[in-house]
mmCIF file of the N, C-alpha and C atoms, coordinates in Angstrom:
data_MODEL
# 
_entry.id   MODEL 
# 
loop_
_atom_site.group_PDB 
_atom_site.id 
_atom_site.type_symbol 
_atom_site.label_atom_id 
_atom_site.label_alt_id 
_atom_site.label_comp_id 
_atom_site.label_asym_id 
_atom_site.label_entity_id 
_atom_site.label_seq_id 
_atom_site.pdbx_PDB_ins_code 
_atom_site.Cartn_x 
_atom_site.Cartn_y 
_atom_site.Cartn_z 
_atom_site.occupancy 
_atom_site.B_iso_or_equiv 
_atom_site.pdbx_formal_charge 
_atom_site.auth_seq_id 
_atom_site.auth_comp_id 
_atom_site.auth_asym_id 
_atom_site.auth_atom_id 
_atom_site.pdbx_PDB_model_num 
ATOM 1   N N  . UNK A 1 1  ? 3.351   -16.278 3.100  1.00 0.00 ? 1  UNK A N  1 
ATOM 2   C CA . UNK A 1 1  ? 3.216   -15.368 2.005  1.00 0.00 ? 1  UNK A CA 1 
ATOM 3   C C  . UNK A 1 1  ? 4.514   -15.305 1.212  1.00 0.00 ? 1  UNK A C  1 
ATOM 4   N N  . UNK A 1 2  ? 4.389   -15.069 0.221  1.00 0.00 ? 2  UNK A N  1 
ATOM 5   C CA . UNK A 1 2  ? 5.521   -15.208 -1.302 1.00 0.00 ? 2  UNK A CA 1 
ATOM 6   C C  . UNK A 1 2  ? 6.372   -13.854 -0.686 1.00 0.00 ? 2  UNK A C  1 
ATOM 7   N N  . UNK A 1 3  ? 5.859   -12.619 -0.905 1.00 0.00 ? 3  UNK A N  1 
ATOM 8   C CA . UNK A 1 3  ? 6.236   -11.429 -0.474 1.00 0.00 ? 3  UNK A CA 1 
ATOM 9   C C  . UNK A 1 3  ? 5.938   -11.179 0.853  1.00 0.00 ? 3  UNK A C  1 
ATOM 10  N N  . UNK A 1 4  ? 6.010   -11.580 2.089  1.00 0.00 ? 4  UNK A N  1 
ATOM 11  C CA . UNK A 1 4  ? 5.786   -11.387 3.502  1.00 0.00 ? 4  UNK A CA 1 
ATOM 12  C C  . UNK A 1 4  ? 7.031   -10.150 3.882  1.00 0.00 ? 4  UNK A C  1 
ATOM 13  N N  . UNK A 1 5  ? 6.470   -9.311  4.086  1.00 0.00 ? 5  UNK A N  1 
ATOM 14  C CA . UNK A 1 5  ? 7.569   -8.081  4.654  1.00 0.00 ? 5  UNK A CA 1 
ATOM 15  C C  . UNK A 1 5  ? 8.332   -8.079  5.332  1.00 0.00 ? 5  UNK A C  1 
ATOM 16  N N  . UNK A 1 6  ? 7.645   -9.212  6.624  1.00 0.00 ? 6  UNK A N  1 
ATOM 17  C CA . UNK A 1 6  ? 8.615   -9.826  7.686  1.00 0.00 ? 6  UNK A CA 1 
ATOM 18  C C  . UNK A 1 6  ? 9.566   -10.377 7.294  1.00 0.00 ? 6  UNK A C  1 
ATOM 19  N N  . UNK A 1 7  ? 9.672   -11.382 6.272  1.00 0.00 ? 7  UNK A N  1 
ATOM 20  C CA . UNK A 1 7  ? 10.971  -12.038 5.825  1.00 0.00 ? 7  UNK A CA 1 
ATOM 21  C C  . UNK A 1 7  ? 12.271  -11.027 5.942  1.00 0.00 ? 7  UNK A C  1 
ATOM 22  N N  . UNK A 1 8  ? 13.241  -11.935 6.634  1.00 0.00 ? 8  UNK A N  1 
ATOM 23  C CA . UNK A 1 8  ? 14.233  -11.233 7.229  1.00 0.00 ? 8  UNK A CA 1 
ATOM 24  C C  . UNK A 1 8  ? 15.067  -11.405 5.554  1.00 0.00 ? 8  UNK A C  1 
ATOM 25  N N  . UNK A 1 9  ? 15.931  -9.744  5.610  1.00 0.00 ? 9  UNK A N  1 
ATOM 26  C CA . UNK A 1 9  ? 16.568  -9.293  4.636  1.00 0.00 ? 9  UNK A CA 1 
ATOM 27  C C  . UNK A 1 9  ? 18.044  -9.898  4.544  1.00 0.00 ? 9  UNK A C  1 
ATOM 28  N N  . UNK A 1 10 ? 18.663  -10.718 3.765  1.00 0.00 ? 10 UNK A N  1 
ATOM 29  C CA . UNK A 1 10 ? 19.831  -11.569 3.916  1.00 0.00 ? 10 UNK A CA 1 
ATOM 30  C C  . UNK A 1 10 ? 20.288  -12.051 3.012  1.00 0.00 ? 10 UNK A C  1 
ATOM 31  N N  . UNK A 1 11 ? 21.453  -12.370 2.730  1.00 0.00 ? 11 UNK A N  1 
ATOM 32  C CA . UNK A 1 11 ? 21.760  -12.837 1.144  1.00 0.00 ? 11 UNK A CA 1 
ATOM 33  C C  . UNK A 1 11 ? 21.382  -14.330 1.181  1.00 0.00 ? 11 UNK A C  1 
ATOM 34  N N  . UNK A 1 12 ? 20.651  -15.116 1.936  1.00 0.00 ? 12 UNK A N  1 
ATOM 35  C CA . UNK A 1 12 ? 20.451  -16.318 1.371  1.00 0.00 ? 12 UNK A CA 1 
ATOM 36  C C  . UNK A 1 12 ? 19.248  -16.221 0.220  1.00 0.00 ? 12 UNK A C  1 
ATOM 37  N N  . UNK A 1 13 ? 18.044  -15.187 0.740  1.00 0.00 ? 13 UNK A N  1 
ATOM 38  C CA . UNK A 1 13 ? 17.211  -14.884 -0.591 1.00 0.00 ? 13 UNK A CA 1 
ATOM 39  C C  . UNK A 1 13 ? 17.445  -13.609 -1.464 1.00 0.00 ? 13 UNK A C  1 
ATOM 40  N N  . UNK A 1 14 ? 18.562  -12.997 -1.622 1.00 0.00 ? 14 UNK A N  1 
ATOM 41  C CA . UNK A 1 14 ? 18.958  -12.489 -2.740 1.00 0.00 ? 14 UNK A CA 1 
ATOM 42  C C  . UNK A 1 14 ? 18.936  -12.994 -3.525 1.00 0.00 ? 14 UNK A C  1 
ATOM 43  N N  . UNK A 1 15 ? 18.470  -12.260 -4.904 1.00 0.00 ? 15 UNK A N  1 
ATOM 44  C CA . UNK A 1 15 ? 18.751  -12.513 -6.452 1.00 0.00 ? 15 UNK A CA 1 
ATOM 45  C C  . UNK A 1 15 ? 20.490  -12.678 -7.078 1.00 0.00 ? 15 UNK A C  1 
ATOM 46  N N  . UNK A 1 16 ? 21.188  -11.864 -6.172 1.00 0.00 ? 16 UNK A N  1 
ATOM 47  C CA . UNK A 1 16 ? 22.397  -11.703 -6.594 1.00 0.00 ? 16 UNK A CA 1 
ATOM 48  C C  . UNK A 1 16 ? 23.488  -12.932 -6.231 1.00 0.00 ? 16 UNK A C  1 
ATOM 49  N N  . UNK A 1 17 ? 23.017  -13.865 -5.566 1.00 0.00 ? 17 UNK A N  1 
ATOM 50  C CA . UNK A 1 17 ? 23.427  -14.778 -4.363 1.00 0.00 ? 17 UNK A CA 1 
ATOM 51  C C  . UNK A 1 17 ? 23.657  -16.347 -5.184 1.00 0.00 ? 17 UNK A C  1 
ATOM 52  N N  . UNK A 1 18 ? 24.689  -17.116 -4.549 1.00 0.00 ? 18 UNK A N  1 
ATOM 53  C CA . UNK A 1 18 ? 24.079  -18.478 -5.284 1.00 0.00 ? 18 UNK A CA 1 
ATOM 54  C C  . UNK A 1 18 ? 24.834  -19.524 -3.922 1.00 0.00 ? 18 UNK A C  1 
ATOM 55  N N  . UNK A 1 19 ? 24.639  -20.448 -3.609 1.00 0.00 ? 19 UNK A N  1 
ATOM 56  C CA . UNK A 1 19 ? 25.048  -21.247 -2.484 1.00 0.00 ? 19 UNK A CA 1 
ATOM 57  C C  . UNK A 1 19 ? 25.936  -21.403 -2.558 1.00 0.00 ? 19 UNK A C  1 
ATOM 58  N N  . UNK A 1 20 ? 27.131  -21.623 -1.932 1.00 0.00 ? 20 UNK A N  1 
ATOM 59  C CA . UNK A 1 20 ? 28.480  -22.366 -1.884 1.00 0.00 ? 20 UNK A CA 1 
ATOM 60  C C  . UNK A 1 20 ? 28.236  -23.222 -0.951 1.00 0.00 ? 20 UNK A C  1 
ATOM 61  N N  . UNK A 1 21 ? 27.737  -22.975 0.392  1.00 0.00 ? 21 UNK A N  1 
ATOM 62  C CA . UNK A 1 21 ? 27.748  -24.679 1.279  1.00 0.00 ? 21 UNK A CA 1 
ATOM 63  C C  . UNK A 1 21 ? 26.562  -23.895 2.359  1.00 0.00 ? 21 UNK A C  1 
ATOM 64  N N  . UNK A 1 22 ? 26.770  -24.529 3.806  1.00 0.00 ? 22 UNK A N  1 
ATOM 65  C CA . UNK A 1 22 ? 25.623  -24.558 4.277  1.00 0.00 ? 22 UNK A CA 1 
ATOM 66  C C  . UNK A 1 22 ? 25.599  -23.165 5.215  1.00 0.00 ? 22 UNK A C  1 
ATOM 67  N N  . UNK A 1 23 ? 26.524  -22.085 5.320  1.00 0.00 ? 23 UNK A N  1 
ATOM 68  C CA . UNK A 1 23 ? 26.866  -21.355 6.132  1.00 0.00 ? 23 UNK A CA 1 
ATOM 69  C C  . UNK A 1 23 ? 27.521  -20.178 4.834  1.00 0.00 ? 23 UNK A C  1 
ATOM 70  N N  . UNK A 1 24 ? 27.720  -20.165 3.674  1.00 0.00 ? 24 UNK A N  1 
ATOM 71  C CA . UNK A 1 24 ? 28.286  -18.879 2.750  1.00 0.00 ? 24 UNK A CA 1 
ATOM 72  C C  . UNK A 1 24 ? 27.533  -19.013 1.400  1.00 0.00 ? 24 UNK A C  1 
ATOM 73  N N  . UNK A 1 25 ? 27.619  -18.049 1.034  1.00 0.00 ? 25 UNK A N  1 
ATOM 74  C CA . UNK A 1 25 ? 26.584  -17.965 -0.669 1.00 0.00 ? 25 UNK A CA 1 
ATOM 75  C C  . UNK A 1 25 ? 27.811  -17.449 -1.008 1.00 0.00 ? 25 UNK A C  1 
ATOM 76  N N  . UNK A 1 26 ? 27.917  -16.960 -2.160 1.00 0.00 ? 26 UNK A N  1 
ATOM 77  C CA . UNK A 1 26 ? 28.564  -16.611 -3.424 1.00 0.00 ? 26 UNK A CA 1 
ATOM 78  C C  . UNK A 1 26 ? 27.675  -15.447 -4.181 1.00 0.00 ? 26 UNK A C  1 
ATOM 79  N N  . UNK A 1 27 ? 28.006  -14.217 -3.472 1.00 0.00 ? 27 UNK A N  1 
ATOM 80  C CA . UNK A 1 27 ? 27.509  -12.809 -4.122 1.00 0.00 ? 27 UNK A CA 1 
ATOM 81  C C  . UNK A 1 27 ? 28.122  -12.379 -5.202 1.00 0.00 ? 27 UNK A C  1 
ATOM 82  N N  . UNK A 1 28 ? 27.562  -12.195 -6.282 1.00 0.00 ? 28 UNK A N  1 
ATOM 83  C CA . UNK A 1 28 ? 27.659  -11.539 -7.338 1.00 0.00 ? 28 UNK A CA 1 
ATOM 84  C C  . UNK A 1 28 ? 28.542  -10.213 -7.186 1.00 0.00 ? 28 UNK A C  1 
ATOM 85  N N  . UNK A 1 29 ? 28.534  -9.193  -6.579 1.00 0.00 ? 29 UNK A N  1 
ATOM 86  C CA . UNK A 1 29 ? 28.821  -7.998  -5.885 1.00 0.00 ? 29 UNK A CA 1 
ATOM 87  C C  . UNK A 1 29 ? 30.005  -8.153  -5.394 1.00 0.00 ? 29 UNK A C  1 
ATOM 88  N N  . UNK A 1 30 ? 29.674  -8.986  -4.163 1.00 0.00 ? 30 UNK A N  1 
ATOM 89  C CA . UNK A 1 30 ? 30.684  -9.126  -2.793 1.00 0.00 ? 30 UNK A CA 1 
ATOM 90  C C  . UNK A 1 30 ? 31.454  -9.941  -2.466 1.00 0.00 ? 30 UNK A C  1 
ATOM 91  N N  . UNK A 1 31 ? 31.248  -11.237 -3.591 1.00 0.00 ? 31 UNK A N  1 
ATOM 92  C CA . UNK A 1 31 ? 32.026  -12.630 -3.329 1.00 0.00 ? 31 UNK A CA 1 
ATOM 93  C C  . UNK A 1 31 ? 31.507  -13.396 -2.456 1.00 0.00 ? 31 UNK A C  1 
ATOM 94  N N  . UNK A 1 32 ? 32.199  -14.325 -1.782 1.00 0.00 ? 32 UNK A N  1 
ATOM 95  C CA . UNK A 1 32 ? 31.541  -14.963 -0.711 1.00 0.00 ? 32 UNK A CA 1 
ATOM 96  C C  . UNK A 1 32 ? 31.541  -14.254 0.655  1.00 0.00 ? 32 UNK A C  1 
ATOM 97  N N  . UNK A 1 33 ? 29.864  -14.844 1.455  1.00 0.00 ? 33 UNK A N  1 
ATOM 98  C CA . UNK A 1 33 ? 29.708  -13.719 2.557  1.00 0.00 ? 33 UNK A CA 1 
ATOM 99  C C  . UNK A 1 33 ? 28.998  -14.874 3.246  1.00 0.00 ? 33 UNK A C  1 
ATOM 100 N N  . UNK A 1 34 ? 29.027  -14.606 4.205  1.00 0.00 ? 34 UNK A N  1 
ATOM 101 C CA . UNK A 1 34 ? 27.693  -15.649 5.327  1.00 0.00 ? 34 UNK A CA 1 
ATOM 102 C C  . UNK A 1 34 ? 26.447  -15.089 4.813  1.00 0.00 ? 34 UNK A C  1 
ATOM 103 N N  . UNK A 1 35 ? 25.464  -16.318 5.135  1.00 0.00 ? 35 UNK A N  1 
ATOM 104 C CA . UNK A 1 35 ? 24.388  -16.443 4.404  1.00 0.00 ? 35 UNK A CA 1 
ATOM 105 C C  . UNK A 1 35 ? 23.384  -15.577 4.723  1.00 0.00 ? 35 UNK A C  1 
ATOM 106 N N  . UNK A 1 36 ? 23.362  -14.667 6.133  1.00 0.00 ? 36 UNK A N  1 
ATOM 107 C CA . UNK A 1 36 ? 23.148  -13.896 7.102  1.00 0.00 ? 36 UNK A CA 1 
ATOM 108 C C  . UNK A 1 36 ? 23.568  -12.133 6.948  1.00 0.00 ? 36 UNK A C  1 
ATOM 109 N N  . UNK A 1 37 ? 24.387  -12.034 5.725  1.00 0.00 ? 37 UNK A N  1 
ATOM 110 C CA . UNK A 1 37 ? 24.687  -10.680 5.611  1.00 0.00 ? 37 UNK A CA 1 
ATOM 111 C C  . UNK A 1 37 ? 23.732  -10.311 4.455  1.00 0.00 ? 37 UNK A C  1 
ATOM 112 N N  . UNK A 1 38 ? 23.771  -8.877  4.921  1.00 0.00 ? 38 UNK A N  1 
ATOM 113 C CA . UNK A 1 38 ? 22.812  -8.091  3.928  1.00 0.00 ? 38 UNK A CA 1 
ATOM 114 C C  . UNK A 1 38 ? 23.425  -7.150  3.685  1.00 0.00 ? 38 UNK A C  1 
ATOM 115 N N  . UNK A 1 39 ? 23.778  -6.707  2.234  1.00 0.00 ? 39 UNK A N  1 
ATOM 116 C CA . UNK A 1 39 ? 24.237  -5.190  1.550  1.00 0.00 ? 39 UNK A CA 1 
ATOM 117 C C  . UNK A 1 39 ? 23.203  -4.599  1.301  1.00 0.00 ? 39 UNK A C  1 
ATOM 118 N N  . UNK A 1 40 ? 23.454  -3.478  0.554  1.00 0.00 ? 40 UNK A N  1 
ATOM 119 C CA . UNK A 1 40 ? 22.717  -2.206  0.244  1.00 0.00 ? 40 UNK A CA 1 
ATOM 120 C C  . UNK A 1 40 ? 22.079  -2.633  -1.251 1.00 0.00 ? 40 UNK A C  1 
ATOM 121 N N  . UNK A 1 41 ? 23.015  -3.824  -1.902 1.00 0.00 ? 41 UNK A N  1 
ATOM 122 C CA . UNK A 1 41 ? 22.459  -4.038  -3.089 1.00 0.00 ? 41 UNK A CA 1 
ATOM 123 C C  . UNK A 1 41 ? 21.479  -5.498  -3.013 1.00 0.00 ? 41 UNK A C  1 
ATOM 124 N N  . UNK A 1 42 ? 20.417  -5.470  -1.949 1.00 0.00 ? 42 UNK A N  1 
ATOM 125 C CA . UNK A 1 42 ? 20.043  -6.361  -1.861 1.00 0.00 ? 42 UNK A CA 1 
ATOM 126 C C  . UNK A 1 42 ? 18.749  -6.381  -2.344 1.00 0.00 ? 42 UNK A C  1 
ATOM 127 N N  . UNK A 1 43 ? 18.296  -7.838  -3.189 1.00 0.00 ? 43 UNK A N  1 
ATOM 128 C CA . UNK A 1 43 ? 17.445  -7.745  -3.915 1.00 0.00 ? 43 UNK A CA 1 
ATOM 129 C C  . UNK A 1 43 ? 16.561  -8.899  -3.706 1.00 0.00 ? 43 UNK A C  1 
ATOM 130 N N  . UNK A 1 44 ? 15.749  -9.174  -3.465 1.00 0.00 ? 44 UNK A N  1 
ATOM 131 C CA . UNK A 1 44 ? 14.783  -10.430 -2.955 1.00 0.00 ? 44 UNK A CA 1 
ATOM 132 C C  . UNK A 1 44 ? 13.797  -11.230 -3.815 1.00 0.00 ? 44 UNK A C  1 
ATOM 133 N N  . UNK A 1 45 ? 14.528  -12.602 -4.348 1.00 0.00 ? 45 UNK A N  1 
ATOM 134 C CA . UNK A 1 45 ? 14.327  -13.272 -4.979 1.00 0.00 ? 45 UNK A CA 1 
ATOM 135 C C  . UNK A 1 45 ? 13.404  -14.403 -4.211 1.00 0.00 ? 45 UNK A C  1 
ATOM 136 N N  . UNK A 1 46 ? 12.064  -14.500 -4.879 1.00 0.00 ? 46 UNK A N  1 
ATOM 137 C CA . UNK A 1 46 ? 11.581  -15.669 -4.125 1.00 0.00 ? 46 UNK A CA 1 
ATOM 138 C C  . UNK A 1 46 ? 11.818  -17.227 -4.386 1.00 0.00 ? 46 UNK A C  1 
ATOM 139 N N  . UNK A 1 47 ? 12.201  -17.283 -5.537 1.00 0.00 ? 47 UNK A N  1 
ATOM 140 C CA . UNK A 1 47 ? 12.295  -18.747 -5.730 1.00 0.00 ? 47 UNK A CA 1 
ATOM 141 C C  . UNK A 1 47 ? 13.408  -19.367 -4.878 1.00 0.00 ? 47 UNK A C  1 
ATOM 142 N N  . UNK A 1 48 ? 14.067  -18.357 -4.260 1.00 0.00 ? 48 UNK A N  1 
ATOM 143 C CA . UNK A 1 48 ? 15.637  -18.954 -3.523 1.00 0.00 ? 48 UNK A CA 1 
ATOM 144 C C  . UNK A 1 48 ? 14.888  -19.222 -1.864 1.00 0.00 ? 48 UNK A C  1 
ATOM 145 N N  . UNK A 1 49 ? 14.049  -19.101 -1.708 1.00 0.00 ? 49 UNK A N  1 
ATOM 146 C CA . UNK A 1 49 ? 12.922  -18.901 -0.525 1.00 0.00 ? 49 UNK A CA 1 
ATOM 147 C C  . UNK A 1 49 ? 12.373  -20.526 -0.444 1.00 0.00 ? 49 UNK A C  1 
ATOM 148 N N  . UNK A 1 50 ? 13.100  -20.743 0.878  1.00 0.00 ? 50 UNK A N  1 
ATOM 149 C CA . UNK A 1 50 ? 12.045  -22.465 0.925  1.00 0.00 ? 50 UNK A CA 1 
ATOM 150 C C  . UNK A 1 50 ? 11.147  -22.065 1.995  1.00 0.00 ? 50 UNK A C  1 
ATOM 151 N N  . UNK A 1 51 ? 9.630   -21.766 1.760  1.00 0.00 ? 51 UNK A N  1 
ATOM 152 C CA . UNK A 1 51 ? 8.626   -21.567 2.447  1.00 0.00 ? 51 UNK A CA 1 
ATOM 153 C C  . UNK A 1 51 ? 8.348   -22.700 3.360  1.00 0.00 ? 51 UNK A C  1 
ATOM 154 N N  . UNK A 1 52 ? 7.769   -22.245 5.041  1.00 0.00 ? 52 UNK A N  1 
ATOM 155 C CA . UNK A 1 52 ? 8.096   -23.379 5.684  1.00 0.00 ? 52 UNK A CA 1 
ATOM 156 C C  . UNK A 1 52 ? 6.684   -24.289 5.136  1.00 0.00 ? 52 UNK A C  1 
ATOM 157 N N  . UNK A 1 53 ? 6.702   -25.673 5.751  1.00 0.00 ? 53 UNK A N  1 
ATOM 158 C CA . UNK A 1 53 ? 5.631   -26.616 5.654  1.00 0.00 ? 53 UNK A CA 1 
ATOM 159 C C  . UNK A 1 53 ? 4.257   -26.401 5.816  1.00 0.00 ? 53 UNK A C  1 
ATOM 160 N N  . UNK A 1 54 ? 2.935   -26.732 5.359  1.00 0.00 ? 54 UNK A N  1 
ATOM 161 C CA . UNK A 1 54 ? 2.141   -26.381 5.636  1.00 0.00 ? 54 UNK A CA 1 
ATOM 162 C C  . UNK A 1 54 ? 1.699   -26.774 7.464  1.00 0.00 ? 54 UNK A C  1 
ATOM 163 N N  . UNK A 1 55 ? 0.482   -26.359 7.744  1.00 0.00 ? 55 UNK A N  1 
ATOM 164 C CA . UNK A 1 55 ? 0.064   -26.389 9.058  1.00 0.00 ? 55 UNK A CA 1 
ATOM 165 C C  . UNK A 1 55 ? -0.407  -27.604 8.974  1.00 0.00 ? 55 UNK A C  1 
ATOM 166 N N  . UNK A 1 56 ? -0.139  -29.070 10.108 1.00 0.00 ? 56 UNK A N  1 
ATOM 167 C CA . UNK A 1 56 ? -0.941  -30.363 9.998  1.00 0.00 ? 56 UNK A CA 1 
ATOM 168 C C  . UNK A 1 56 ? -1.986  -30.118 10.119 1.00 0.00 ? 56 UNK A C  1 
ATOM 169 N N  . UNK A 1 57 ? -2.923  -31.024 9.532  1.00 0.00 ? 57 UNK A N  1 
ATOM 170 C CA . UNK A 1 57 ? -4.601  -30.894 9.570  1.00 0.00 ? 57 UNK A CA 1 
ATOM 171 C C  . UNK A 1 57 ? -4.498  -31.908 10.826 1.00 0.00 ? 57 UNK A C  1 
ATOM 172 N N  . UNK A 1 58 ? -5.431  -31.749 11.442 1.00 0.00 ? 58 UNK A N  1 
ATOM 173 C CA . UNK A 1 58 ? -6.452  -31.827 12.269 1.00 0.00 ? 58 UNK A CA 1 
ATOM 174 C C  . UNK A 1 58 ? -6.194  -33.160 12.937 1.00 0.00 ? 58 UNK A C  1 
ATOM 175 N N  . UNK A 1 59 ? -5.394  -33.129 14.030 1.00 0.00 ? 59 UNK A N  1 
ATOM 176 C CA . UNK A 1 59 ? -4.888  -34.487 14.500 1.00 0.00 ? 59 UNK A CA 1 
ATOM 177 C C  . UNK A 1 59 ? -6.304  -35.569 15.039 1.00 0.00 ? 59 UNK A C  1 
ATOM 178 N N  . UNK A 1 60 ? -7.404  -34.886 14.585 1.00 0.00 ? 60 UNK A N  1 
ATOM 179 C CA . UNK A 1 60 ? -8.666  -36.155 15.022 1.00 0.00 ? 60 UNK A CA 1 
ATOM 180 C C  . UNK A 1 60 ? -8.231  -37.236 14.447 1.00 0.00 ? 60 UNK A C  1 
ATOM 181 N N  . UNK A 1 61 ? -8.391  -38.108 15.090 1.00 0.00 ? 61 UNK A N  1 
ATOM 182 C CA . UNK A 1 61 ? -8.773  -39.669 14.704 1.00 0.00 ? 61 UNK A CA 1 
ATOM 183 C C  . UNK A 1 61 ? -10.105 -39.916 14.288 1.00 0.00 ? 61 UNK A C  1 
ATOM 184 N N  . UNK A 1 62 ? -10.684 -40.468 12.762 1.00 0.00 ? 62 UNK A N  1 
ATOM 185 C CA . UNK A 1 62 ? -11.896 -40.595 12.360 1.00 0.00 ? 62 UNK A CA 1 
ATOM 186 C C  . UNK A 1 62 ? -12.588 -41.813 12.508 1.00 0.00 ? 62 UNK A C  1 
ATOM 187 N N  . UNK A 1 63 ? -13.593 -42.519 12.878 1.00 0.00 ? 63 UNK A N  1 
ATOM 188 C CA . UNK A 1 63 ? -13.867 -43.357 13.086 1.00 0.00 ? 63 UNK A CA 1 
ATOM 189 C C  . UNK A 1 63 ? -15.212 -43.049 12.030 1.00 0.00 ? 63 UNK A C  1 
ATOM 190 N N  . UNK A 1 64 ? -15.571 -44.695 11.719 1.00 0.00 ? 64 UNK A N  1 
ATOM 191 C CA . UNK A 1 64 ? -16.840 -45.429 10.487 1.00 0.00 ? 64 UNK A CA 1 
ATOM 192 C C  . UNK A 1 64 ? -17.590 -44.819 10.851 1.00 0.00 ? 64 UNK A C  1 
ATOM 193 N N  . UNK A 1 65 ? -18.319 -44.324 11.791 1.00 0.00 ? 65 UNK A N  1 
ATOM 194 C CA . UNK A 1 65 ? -19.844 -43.584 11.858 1.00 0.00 ? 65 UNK A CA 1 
ATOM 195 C C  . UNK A 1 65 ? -19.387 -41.780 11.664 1.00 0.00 ? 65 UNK A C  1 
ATOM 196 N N  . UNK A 1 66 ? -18.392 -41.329 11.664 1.00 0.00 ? 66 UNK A N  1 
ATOM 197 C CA . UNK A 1 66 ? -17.904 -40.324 11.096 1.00 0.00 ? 66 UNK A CA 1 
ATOM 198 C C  . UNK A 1 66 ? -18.247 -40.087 9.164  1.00 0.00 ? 66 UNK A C  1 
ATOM 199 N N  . UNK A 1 67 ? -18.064 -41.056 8.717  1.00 0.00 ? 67 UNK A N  1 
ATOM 200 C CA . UNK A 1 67 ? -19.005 -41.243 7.479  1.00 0.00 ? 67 UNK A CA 1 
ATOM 201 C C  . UNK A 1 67 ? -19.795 -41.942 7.070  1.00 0.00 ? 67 UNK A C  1 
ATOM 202 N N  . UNK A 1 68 ? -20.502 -42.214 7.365  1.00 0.00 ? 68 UNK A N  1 
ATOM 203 C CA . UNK A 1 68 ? -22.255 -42.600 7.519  1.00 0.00 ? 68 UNK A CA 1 
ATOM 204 C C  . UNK A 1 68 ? -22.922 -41.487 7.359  1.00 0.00 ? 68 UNK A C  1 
ATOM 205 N N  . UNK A 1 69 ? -24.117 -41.345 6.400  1.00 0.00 ? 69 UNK A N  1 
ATOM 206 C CA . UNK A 1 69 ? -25.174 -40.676 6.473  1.00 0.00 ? 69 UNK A CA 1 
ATOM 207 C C  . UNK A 1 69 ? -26.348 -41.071 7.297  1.00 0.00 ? 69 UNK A C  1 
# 
């Protein structure tokens, strides 16, 4: 879900936030912080949100009489 409530609160999906490397963002507010801290001015931007992968379909193996009428 886009808005899932569960999504944990953190400046990597803040609005206020922008990456510096793989472990600090660059807060607007606060300067640089680990990607893992959350202020009071935190605001939740989804596009900064990489939603995980979908679920694999259906590991059957299909075989020719599988489509046959």
């Amino acid at each position: 879900m886009l808005f899932d409530p569960e999504i944990k609160r953190c400046c990597a999906f803040c609005e206020h936030s922008s990456d510096l490397d793989d472990r600090l963002v660059l807060c607007s507010l606060k300067g640089p912080v680990d990607f893992d801290f959350c202020c009071r001015h935190y605001r939740y931007d989804p596009l900064r949100r990489i939603p995980r992968p979908p679920a694999n379909p259906s590991q059957k193996k299909f075989t020719k009489e599988d489509f046959e009428l």
